[in-house]
N, C-alpha and C positions, 0 to 999 in steps of 0.2 A: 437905746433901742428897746423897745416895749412889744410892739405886735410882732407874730411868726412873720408878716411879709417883708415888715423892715427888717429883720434878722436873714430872710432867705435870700433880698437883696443884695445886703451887705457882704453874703458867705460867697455869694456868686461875681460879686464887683472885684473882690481881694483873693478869689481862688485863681492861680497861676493854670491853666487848665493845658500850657503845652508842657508845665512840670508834673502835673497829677498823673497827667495821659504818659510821660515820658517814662517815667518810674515804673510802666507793664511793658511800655512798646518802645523798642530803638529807633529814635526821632530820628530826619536830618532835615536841614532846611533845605526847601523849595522857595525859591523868592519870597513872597511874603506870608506863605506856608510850610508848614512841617511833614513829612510824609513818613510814613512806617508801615509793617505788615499789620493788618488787620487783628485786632486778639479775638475779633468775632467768627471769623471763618481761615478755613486755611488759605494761604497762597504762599507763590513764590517772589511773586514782582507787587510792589509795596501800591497800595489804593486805597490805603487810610490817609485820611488827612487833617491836620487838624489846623485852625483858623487862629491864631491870636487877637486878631483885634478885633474879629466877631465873636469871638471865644464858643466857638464850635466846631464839632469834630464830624468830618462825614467819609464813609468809603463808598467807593466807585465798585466795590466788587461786589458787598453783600446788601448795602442800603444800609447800614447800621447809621444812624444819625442822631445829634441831640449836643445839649451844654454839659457843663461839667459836673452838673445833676444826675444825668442821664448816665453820663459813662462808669461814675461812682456807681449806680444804679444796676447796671448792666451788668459790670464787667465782677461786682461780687455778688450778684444777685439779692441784692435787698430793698427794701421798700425805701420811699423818699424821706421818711423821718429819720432812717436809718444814718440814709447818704448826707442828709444835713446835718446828723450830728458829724459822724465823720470829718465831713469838710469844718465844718463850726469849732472842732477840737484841737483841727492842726493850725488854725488863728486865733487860737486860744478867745474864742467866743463863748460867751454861757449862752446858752440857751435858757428861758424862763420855764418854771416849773410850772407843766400844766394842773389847773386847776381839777379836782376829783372831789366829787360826791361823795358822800359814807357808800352809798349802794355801790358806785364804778369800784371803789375800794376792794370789797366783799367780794363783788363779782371776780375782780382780777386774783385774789387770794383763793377764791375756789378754783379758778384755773389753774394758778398754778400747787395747787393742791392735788388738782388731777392730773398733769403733768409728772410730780412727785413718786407721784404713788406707780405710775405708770411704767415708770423710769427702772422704780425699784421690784416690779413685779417681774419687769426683764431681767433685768440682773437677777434673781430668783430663779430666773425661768431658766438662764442661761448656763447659770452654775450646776445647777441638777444635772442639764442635760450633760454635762464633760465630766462630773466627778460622782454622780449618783448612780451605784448597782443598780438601781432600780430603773435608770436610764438606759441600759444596756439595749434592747431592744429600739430605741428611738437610735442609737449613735450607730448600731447596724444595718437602722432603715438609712440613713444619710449617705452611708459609704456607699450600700447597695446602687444608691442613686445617683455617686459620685462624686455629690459634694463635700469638697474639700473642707481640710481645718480652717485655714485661711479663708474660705468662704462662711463660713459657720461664726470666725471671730468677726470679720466684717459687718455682719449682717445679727449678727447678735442672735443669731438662732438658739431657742429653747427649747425646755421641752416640760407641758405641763402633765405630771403625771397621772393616773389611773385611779380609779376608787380604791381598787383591790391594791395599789399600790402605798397610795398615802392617805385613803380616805377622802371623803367629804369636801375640806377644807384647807387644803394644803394650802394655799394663798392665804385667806384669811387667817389660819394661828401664827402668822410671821408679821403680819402687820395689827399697828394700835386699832384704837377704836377711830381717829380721827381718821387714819386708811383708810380703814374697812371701808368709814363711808364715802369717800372719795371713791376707794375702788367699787364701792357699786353705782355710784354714779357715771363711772367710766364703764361701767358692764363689764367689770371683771368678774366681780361679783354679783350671784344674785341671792333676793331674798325669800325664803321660805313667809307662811300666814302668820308663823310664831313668831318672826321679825329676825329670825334667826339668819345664816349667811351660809352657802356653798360655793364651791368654784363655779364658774360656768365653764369654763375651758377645763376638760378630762381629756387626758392618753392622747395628746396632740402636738405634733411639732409646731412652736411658737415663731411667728415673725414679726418681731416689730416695726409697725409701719410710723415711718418720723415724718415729720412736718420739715420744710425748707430750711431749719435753723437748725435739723439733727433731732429735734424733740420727741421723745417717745409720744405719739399720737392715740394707736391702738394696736391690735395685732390681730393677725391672719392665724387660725390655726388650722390644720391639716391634719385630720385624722389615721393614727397608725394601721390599725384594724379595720376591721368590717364596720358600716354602722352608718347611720345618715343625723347632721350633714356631711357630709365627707370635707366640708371647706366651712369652716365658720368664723366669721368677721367679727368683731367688734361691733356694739348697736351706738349708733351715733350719739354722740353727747358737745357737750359745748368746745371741746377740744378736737372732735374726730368726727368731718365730715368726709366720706367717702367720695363723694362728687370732688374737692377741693385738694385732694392727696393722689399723690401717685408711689406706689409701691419700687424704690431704687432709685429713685431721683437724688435722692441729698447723697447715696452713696458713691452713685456713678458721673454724678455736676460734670467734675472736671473731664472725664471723658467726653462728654457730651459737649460741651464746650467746645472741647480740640476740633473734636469731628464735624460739630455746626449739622450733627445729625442721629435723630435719635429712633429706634424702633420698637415699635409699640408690641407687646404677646399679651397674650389673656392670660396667663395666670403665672404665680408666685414661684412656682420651681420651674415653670421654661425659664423665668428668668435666672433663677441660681442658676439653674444648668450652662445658660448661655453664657452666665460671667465667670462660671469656673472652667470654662473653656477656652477662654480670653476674647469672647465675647460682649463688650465692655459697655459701648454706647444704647444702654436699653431701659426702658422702662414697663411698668405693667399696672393696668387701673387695677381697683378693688373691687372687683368680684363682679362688675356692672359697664354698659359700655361709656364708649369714654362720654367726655361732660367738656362744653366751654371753656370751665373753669382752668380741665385740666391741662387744654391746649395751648392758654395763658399762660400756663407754668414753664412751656417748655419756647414758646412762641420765639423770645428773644433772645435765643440762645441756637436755634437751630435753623437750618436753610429748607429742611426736608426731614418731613415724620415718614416712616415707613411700617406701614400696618402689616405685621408677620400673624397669618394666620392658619390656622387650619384647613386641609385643601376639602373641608365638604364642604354643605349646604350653609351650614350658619357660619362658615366661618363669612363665604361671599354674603351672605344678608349683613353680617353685623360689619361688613366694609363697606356696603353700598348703604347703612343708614348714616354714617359717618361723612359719609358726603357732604352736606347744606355747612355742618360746624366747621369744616376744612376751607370751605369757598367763604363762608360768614367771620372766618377769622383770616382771611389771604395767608393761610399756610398751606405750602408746597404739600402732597401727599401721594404716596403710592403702595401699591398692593402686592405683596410678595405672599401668594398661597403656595403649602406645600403639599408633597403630595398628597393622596387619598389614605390614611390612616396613620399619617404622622401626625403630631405637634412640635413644638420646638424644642421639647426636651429629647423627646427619644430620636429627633433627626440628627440633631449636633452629636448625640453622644454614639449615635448608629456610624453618623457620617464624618461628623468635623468639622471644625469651623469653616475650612478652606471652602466644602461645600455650600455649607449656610452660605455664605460671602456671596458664594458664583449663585444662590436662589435670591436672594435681596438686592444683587447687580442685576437682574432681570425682571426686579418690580416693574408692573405696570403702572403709570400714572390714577389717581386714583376716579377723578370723572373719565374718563375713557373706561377703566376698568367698568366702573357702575351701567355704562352707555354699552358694553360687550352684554353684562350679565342682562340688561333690558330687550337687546337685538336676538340672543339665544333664550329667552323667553319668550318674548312675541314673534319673535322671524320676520323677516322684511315684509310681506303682504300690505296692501294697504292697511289692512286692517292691524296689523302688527304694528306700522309707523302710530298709527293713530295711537294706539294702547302708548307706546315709545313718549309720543309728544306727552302724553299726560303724564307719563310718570318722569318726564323733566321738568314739567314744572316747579315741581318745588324745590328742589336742585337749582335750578338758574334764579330765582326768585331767591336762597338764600346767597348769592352772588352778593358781592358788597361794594362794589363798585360799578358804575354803566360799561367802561372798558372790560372789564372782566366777564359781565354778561356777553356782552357781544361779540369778544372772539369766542368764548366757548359756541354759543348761538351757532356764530358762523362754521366753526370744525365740525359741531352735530351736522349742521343742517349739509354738510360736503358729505359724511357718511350714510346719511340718511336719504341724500339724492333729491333735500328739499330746498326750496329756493329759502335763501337765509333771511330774506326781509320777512317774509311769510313767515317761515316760523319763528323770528323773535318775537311779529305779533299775535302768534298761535301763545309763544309760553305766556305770554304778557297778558291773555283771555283766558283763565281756567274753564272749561268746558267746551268751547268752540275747536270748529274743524280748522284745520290749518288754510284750507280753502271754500270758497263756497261754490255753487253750481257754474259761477261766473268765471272761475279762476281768478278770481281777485283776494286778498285778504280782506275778512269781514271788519266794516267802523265797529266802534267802541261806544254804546249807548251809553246815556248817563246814569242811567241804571246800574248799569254794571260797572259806570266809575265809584258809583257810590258803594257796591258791593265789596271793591276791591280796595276800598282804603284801609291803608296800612295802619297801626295800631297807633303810632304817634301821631300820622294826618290828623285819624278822626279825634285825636286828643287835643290836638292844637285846634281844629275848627270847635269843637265843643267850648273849649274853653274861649274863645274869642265870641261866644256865643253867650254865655253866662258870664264875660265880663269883659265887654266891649267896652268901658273906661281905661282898660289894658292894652287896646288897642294901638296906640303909639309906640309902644315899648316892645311891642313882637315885631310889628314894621322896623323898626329901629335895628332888630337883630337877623333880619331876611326873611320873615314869614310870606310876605308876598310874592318872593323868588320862588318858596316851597309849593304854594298853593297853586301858584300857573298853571292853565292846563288843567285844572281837577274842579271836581263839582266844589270845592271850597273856595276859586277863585271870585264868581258870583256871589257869596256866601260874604266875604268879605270885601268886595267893592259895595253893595247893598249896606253893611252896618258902614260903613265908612262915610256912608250919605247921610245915616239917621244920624249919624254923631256929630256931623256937621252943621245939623240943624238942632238937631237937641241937647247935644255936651253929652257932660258924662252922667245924667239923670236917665240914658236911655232904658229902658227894659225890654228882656230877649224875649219878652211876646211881641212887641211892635217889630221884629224883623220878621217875624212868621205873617204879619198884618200885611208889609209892604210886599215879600217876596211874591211873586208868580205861579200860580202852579203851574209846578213842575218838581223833578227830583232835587231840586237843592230845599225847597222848602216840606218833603217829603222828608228830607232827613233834618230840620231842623224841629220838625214837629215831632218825630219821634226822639229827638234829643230833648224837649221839654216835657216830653211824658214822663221821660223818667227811663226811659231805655237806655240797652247799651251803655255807653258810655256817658251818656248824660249824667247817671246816679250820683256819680264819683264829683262831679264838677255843681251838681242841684245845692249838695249837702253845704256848699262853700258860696252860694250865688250871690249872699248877702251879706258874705263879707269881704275884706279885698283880694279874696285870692291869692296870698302872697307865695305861699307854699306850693300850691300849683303852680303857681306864674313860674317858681324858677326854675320848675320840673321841665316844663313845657319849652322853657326862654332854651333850657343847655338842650336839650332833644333839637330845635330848631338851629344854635348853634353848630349842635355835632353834624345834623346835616349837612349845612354850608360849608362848613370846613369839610365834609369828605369829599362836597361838590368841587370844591376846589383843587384839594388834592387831586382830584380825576385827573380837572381839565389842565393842571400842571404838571401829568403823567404825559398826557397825549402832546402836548406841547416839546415837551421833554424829545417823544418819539420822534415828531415832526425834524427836531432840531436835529435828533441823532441822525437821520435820513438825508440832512443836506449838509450833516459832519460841519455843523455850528459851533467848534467849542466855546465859546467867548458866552454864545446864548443858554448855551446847555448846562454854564458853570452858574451865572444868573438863574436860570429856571430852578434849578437844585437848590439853591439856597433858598431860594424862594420855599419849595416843597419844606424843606426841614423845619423852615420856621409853621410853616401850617400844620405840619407833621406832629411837630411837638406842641404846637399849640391843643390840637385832636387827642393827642393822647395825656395832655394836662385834662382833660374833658372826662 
């Protein structure tokens, strides 16, 4: 076996996956299935299942689904290289050694060079803070604050000292020269004009923020005294992305896990606080709101995020901008605000966990919460709804699914006392009234389909556009399904005529020759100007495209497959409603297989 696929085949053919699966979870047979408690979510009555001769595992409680890729994947949190070695080592498979550049080389050596140094600047950081005089006033600030020893060893809390205390340099005279410059590449250190080095972190309580594997990434400092910033991060480097990190996540996994539920706070010591109170399943971004990325982190691991914030002004803004990433990643979400001049630190340690509990058991869901704070802004008036409808739009627009659009749609449109067809094609028009003088919903010019193409439409018409030789191979993967209905539908029956008649010699001025005026040839002239999106696709016209082709082929793919998935949700419901099981166990396996296909994507 030579290539990774015949290797991933072969590990997946010979992985036992009701022994891998059995070895977390206590199987029993079900007739030609195995059933056990989910290790994804809690329950009492067992709705995991696992398949042997399909060799997939799915539960009926949480959706958790996928091969024996996946559950390796899942169930230790690691990437797919990871999971194949794993599986590849208990069949005593080698895996071939990938091929490296001198540069990949270099590059990975200075990683983990900055990892290194990183590592050891905690451990510095950490010892001062428990055994150094001079640390006295930082291990006062800690008690003050409640956090325990065991919180302190967990969390690897330091403490970097003071000018007046250790001078200048305290970091830098502990480490080499090949540190030093590691640690300023990682912004421990910085450089004076004489090339010379000082701490950047002074008279700060140290937190190290680790990466998914435990790795020292960077660190949060918190200033003791007076003085600004009062909170200073780490500046990003090739190891420590803030967007990509979440502050307690590798500590608290397995809580979070159990619980299949995690909650979000804004900053560094509500979290200590909340864990030295046996507040366990939490997490906290770096210093910025949260990111995509960082909802992916926690995505397959929990049923429900719960945003604990602040009960003023910014804490409701930074819940309601939170919105589109929650509905754009189909994670559950809700809004637990506390009172007016608490956070999570001085509420728990004022109140107790018992209370935190009974405020986060009364989260609101988190669009409804967003649709509250919009209705207590504009207030019902006509003119309030109207202001309402715009500010849902991008909200249901970052919706990731048509089912999903459309009950939300429908629940607004019951609180708002608007007919629901009318307003799905109010969000669906950025600018227009929900009605016009006629009480009809206003049609959709082509104008304004053109305006409103979405960022991969206009990439896939563009490119069908500058390389209509390509043209069989988008058809082939569903592009004609995509384009229906859109000012690119025209767009491509029209080159599908020229290339009928001229092959693949066509050029994408003769489709501007033949179209009609009108908006399709409106945007196809502005795409050979050189506009928008054109640029990107001009620079490549003349050669085959290969590199865009594939960008464009998986975006058309992911489409199809999420289209799919819908309409094998809705199906699903259909089936649940006439209590089909026979059809409903069919439709699921169905879903999984395109589920996991989407997310191989």
């Amino acid at each position: 076996m030579d290539s990774w696929e015949e290797i991933k085949a072969a590990v997946k053919q010979q992985s036992d996956i009701v022994q891998i699966v059995g070895e977390h979870v206590d199987l029993k047979r079900s007739g030609v299935r195995y059933l056990g408690l989910c290790p994804f979510h809690q329950e009492k009555t067992p709705s995991f299942s696992v398949h042997p001769g399909q060799q997939f595992y799915y539960c009926f409680g949480c959706g958790a689904a996928g091969d024996v890729f996946n559950f390796v994947m899942e169930y230790n949190h690691v990437e797919f290289r990871e999971a194949l070695k794993v599986l590849a080592d208990r069949l005593h498979i080698s895996l071939p050694q990938q091929q490296q550049s001198d540069w990949e080389i270099e590059q990975e050596r200075q990683r983990q060079a900055l990892f290194a140094v990183s590592d050891k600047a905690a451990h510095l950081y950490h010892r001062f803070l428990l055994q150094a005089p001079e640390a006295q006033s930082a291990r006062r600030y800690l008690q003050q604050r409640g956090i325990s020893p065991a919180v302190i060893e967990r969390y690897r809390l330091g403490y970097a000292p003071s000018i007046e205390d250790a001078g200048w340099n305290f970091l830098g005279y502990q480490l080499d020269q090949a540190e030093r410059e590691a640690a300023v590449e990682a912004g421990l250190l910085a450089t004076k004009e004489q090339g010379r080095v000082y701490d950047r972190f002074r008279d700060r309580i140290m937190c190290p923020i680790c990466d998914s594997r435990g790795r020292v990434a960077g660190f949060g400092g918190r200033i003791l005294g007076d003085g600004n910033p009062k909170y200073l991060n780490s500046p990003e480097s090739r190891i420590y992305h803030k967007s990509n990190l979440l502050f307690g996540l590798f500590q608290q996994l397995d809580e979070i896990r159990k619980q299949r539920r995690v909650t979000v706070v804004e900053g560094n010591f509500d979290l200590l606080s909340l864990v030295n109170h046996g507040y366990q399943s939490v997490v906290a971004p770096l210093g910025t709101a949260l990111t995509k990325e960082q909802l992916r982190l926690v995505k397959a691991m929990v049923d429900e995020v719960v945003l604990l914030f602040d009960g003023d002004s910014a804490g409701s803004k930074a819940a309601e901008r939170a919105v589109p990433l929650f509905l754009a990643e189909r994670i559950s979400a809700k809004v637990a605000l506390l009172p007016a001049g608490e956070d999570p630190d001085s509420f728990i340690r004022k109140h107790g966990r018992e209370e935190l509990e009974k405020v986060v058991a009364q989260a609101e869901p988190l669009p409804e919460f967003a649709l509250n704070c919009m209705i207590r802004r504009h207030g019902m008036s006509l003119d309030g709804k109207t202001r309402i409808v715009e500010e849902l739009q991008p909200l249901l627009a970052a919706a990731d699914s048509t089912l999903q659009r459309s009950v939300m749609a429908a629940h607004f449109a019951g609180v708002l006392g608007i007919d629901a067809e009318q307003l799905q094609r109010a969000l669906a028009m950025p600018g227009r009234a929900v009605v016009d003088s006629s009480g009809q919903a206003p049609a959709v010019s082509k104008r304004e389909q053109a305006a409103q193409l979405s960022g991969g439409l206009r990439d896939l018409i563009s490119f069908m556009v500058f390389h209509p030789q390509r043209l069989p191979e988008l058809v082939d993967v569903g592009a004609e399904e995509l384009v229906a209905g859109s000012i690119g539908e025209i767009i491509l029956i029209q080159l599908q005529q020229l290339r009928a008649a001229r092959g693949d010699g066509l050029q994408p001025e003769e489709l501007l020759s033949a179209l009609p005026e009108g908006e399709e040839r409106s945007l196809v002239a502005s795409l050979l100007s050189g506009g928008d999106t054109g640029k990107r696709f001009m620079m490549v016209a003349s050669e085959t495209g290969e590199d865009s082709l594939d960008d464009v082929m998986q975006w058309v793919r992911r489409c199809i497959l999420k289209k799919r998935s819908d309409d094998l949700m809705n199906s699903i419901i259909d089936a649940e409603k006439a209590n089909d099981m026979r059809t409903i166990i069919e439709l699921q396996r169905q879903k999984v297989v395109v589920d996991t296909e989407l997310k191989a994507l």
